[in-house]
C-alpha positions as CSV (number, residue, x, y, z in Angstrom):
1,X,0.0,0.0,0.0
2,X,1.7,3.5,-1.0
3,X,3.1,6.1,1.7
4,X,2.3,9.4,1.4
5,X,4.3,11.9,3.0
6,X,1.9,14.4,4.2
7,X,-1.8,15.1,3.6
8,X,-3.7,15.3,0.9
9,X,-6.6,16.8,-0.1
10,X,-8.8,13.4,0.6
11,X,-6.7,13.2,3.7
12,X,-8.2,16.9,4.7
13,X,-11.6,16.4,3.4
14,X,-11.5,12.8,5.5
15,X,-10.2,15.2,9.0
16,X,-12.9,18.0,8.2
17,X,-16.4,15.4,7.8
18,X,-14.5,14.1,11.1
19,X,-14.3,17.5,12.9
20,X,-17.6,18.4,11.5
21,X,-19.2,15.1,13.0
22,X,-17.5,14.5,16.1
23,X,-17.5,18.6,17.3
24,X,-19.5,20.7,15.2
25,X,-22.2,18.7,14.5
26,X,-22.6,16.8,17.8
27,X,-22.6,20.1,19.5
28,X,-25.5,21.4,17.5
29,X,-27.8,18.7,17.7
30,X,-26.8,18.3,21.7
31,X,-27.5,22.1,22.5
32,X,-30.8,22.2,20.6
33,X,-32.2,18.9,22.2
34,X,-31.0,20.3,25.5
35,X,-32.8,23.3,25.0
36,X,-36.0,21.5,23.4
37,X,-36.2,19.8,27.0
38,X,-35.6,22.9,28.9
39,X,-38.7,24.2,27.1
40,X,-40.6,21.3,27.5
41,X,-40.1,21.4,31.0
42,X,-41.5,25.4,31.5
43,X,-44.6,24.7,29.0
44,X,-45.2,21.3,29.6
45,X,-48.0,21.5,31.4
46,X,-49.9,23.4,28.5
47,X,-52.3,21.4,26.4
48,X,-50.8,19.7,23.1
49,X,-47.3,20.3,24.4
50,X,-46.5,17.1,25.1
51,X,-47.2,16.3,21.7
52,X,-45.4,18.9,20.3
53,X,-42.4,17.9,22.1
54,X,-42.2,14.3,21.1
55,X,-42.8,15.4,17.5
56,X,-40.1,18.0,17.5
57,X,-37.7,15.6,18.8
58,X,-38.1,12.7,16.7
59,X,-37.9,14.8,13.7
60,X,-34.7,16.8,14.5
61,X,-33.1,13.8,15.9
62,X,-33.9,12.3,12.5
63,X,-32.1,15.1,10.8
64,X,-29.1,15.1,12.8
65,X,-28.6,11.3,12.6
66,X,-28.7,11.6,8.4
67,X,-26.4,14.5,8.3
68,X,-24.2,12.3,10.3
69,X,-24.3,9.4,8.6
70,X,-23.3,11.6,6.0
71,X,-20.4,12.7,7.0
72,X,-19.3,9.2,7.9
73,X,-19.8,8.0,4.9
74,X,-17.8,11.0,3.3
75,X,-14.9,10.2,6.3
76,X,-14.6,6.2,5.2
77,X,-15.0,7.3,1.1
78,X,-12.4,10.0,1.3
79,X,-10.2,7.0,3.6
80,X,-10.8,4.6,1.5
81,X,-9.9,6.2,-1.8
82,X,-6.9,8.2,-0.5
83,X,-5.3,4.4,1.0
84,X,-5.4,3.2,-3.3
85,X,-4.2,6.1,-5.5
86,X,-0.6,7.6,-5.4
87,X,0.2,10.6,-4.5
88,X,-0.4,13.8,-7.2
89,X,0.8,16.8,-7.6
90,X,-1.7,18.8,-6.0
91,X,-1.1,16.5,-2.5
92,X,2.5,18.0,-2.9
93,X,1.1,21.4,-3.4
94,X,-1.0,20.9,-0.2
95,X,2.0,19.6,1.9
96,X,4.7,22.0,0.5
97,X,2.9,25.2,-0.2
98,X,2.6,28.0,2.4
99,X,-1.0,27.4,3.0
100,X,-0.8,23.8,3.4
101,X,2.0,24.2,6.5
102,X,0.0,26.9,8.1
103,X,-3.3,24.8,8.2
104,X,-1.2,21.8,10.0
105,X,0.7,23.7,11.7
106,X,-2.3,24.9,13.0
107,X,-4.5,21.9,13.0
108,X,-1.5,20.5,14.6
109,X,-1.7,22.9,17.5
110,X,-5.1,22.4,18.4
111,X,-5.5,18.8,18.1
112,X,-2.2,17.4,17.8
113,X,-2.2,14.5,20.1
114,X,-5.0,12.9,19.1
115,X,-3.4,13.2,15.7
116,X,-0.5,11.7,16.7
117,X,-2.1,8.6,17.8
118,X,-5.5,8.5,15.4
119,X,-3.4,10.0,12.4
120,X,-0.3,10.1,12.4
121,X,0.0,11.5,8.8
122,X,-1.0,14.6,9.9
123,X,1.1,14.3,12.9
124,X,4.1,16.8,12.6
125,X,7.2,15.4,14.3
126,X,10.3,17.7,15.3
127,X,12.4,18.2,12.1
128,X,15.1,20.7,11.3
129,X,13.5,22.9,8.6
130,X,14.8,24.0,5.0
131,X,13.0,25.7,2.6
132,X,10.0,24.4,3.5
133,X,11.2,21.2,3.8
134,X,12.4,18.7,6.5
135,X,16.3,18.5,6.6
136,X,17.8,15.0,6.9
137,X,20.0,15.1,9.6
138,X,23.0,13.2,9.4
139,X,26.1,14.4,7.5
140,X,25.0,14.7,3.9
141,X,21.5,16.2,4.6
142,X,23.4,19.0,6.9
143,X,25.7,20.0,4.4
144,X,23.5,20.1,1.2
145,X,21.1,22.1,3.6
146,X,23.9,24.2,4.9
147,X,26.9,24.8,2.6
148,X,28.1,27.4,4.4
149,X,27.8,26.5,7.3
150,X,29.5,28.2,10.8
151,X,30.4,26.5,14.4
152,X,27.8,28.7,16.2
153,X,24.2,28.1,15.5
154,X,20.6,29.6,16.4
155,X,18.1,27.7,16.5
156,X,14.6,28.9,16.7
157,X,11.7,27.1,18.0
158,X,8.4,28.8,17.0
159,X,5.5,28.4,19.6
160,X,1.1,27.2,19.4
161,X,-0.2,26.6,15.9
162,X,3.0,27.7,14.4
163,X,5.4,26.5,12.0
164,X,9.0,27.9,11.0
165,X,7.7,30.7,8.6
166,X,6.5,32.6,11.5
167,X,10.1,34.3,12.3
168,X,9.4,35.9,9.0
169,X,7.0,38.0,10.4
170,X,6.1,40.8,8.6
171,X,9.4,41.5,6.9
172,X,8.4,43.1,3.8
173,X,6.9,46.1,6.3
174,X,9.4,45.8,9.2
175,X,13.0,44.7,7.2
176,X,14.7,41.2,7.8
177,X,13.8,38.7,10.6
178,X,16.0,37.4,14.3
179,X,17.2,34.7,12.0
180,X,18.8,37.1,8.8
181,X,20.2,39.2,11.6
182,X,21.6,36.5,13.7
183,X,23.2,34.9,9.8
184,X,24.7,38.4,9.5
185,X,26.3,38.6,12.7
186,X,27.9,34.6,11.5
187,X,25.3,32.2,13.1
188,X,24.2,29.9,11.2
189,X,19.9,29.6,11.5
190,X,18.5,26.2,12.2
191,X,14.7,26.9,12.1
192,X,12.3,23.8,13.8
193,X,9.3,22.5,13.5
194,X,7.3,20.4,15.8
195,X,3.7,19.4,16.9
196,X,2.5,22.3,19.4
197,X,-0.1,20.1,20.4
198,X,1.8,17.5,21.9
199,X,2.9,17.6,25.9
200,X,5.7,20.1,26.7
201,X,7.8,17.6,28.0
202,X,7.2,15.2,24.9
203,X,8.3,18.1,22.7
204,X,11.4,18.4,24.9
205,X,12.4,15.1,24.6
206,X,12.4,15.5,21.0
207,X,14.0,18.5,21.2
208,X,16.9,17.5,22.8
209,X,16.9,13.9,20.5
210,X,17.5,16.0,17.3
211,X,19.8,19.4,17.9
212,X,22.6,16.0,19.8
213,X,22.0,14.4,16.8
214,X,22.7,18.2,14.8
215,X,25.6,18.4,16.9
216,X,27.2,15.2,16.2
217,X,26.5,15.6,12.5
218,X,27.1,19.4,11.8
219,X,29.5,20.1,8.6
220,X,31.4,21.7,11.1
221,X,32.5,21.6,14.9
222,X,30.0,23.3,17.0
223,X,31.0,25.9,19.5
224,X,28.0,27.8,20.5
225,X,24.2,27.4,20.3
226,X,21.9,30.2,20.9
227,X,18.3,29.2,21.5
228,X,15.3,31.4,20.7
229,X,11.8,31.0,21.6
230,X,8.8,32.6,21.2
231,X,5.7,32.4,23.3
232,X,5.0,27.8,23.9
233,X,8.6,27.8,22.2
234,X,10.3,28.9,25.2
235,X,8.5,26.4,26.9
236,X,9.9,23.5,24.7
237,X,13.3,25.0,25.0
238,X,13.5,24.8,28.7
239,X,11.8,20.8,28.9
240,X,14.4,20.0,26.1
241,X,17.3,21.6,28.6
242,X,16.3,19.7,31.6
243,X,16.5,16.3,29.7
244,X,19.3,14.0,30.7
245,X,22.2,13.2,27.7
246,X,23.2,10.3,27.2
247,X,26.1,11.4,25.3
248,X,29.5,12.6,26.3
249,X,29.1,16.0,25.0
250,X,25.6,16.6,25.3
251,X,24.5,19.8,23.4
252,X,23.4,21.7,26.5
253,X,26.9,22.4,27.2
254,X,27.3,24.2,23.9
255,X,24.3,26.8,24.9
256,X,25.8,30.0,25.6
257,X,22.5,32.2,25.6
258,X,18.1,31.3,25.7
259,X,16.6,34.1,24.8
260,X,12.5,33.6,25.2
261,X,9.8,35.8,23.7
262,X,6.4,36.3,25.5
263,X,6.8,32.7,26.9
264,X,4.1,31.6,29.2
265,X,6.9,30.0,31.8
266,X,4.0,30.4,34.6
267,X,1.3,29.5,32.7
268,X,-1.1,31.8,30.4
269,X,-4.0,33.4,31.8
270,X,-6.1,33.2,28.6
271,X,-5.1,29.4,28.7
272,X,-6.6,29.1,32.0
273,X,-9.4,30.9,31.6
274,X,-10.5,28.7,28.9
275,X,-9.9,25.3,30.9
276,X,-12.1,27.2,33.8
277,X,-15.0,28.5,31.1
278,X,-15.1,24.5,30.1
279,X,-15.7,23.2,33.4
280,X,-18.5,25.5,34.3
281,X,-20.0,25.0,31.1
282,X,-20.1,21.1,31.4
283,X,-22.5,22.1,34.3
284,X,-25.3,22.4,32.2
285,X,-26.9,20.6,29.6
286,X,-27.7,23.7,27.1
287,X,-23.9,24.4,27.8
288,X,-22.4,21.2,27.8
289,X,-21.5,21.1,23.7
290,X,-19.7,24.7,24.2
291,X,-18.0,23.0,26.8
292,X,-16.7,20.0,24.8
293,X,-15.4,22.1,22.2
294,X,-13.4,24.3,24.6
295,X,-12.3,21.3,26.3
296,X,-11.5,19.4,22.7
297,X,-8.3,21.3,22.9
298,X,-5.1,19.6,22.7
299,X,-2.8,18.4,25.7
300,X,-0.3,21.8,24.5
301,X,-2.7,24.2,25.1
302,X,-3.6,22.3,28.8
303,X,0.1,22.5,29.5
304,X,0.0,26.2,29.0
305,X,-2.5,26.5,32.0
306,X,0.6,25.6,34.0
307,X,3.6,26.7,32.2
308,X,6.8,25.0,34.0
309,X,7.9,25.7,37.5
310,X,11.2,25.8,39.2
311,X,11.3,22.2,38.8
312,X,12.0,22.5,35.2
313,X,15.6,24.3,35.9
314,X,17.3,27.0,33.9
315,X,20.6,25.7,31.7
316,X,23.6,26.5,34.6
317,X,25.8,27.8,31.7
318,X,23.7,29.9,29.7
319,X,22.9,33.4,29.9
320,X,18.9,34.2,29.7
321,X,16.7,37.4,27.8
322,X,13.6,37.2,28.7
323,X,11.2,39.4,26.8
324,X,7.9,40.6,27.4
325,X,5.2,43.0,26.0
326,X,2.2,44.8,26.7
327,X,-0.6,46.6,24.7
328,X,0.2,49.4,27.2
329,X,2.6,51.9,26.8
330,X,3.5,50.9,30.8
331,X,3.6,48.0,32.3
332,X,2.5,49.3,35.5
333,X,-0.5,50.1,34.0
334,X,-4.1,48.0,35.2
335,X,-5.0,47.1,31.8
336,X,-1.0,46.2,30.7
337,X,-0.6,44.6,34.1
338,X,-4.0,42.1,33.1
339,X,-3.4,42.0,29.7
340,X,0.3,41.6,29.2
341,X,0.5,41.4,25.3
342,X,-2.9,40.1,25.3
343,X,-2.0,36.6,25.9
344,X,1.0,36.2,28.0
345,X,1.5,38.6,31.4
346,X,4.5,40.4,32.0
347,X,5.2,38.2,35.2
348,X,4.3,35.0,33.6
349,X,7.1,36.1,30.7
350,X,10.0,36.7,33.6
351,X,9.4,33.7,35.7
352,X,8.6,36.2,38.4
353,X,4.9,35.4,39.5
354,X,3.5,33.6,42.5
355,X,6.9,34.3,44.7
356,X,9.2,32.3,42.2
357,X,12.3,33.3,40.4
358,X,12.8,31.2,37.6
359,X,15.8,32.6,36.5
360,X,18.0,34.2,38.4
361,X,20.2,37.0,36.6
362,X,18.4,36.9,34.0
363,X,18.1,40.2,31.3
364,X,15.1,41.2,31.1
365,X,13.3,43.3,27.9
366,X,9.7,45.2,27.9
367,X,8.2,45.9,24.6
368,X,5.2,48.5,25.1
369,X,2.2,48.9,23.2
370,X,3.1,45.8,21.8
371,X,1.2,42.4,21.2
372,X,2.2,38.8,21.1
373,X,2.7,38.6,17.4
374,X,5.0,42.0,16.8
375,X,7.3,40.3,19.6
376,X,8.7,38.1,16.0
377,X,9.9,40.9,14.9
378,X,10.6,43.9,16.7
379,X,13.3,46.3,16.3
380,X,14.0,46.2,20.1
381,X,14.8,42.6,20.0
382,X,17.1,43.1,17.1
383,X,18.9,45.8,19.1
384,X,19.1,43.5,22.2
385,X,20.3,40.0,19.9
386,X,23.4,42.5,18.1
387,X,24.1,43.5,21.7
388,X,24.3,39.9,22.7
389,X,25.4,38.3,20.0
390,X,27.3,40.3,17.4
């Protein structure tokens, strides 16, 4: 039976009449019969209500059991046909082309472990990124990827829903990215992609599995890693540092500085406030389908409730930025103190908040009037990264 290497379009049609079924669907049909009790229940005392009730049921219950049935039948046909053809062109178009990354990469995010184990073909795993392409790590893939390559790399690990092609944020309005700067300043880029909806730690674990193999099989000897995160990024950065090597030289001694960007490292208030909308939603019937869908979210997002504590420890050897923003020109201010940069709080982005100190020493860098997406590229950050760097 033929591989393919990524999704096609009877792959995505197959995951949508799933989604649509399992989620949207369900959640319709269980809100309105919810509903159609509740009513029943105030009026049905009133003469012919009963009636009514029993009618109006059977009939929408009818309706929602056909429109599923279609869209299992449209799940196994799109399966089925997609297991017996080869792969075409446009399949390659979907995988390779910018929209196709940002729709897994997103899809990815949200529901990526239950991808991972239901459909693992639209499971991202941790790969060293090229072109839009997956690099093959070992000696030959490295240098064909990186003829020119240096001893000092940055690699940057992009954060929820994201894929590599986010650290080229905006560049035709704001100029080059971290990772031209950093090339300029003769570090060589190594850009990652992952599943953002796996468990932090999981991601950490394969994090640290592929930059010691990079390490063993770079065209040239390593002498310095800089890591860069941004926003869940950070997050992965710091599991994949607390990891124990295996090897002699394991590629945490080589990190000279982190540098993290709006990273939740005490959780994410917007995170949390979803897990708590879900549980008192589930209280209710007329509520409960709301509550399923905000609770549908992958085990990523849960981890960003949390973020990691101090028992995830800093790397003893590196030297750490932490940056944060807020939509406020101050962070003192009530609504930049709430908001932070509308998803992350300024505390939360330090390691500061409920009386921990995550990181000792640590530089720290406020953007104002700044949101979580303008933190990829900000002239600020460059300014701090030549001043670190260079």
């Amino acid at each position: 039976m033929p591989t393919h290497p990524g999704p096609g379009t009877l792959e995505s049609v197959s995951l949508l009449a799933e989604v649509a079924d399992e989620l949207v669907l369900s959640g319709v049909r269980d809100t309105h019969l919810a509903w159609l009790d509740r009513v029943n229940g105030w009026v049905g005392a009133l003469p012919y209500a009963a009636g009514h009730h029993v009618v109006h049921r059977s009939i929408a219950s009818t309706v929602y059991g056909g429109v599923g049935l279609g869209l299992r039948a449209t799940r196994m046909g799109a399966d089925a046909v997609a297991e017996r053809r080869p792969a075409r062109e446009t399949d390659r178009r979907l995988e390779n082309g910018p929209r196709g990354r940002f729709v897994r990469s997103a899809v990815n995010g949200l529901i990526g472990d239950r991808l991972a184990e239901q459909r693992p073909e639209w499971a991202l795993t941790m790969a060293v990124r090229k072109d839009g392409a997956d690099v093959s790590v070992d000696d030959a893939g490295l240098a064909a990827a990186y003829p020119a390559a240096t001893g000092q790399l940055a690699v940057f690990m992009h954060g929820l829903c994201e894929d590599e092609s986010y650290w080229d944020w905006q560049v035709e309005s704001r100029g080059p990215g971290y990772p031209a700067l950093l090339e300029g300043l003769g570090w060589t880029p190594v850009m990652l992609r992952g599943n953002s909806g796996l468990p932090l730690r999981t991601n950490g674990v394969a994090l640290a599995s592929l930059l010691q193999q990079v390490v063993a099989e770079w065209p040239a000897p390593v002498t310095r890693i800089a890591m860069v995160g941004h926003s869940m990024g950070g997050l992965v950065v710091r599991a994949a540092g607390a990891v124990q090597g295996w090897a002699d030289a394991p590629w945490t001694d080589l990190v000279s500085d982190v540098v993290t960007l709006g990273t939740p490292h005490l959780g994410a208030p917007l995170a949390a406030g979803i897990g708590h909308g879900a549980r008192a939603l589930s209280r209710f019937p007329e509520t409960g389908a709301v509550a399923r869908f905000l609770d549908w979210r992958s085990r990523g997002v849960h981890d960003l409730v949390e973020g990691l504590d101090a028992a995830v420890p800093a790397l003893p050897n590196a030297r750490y930025l932490l940056v944060s923003a807020t939509v406020t020109r101050s962070s003192a201010h009530p609504v930049g103190r709430w908001l932070g940069d509308a998803l992350v709080r300024q505390d939360s982005a330090y390691g500061t908040a409920r009386g921990e100190e995550l990181f000792p020493g640590a530089e720290v860098l406020h953007l104002p009037r700044t949101d979580h997406m303008r933190m990829l590229n900000h002239p600020e950050v460059h300014r701090a990264l030549r001043e670190r760097l260079g």
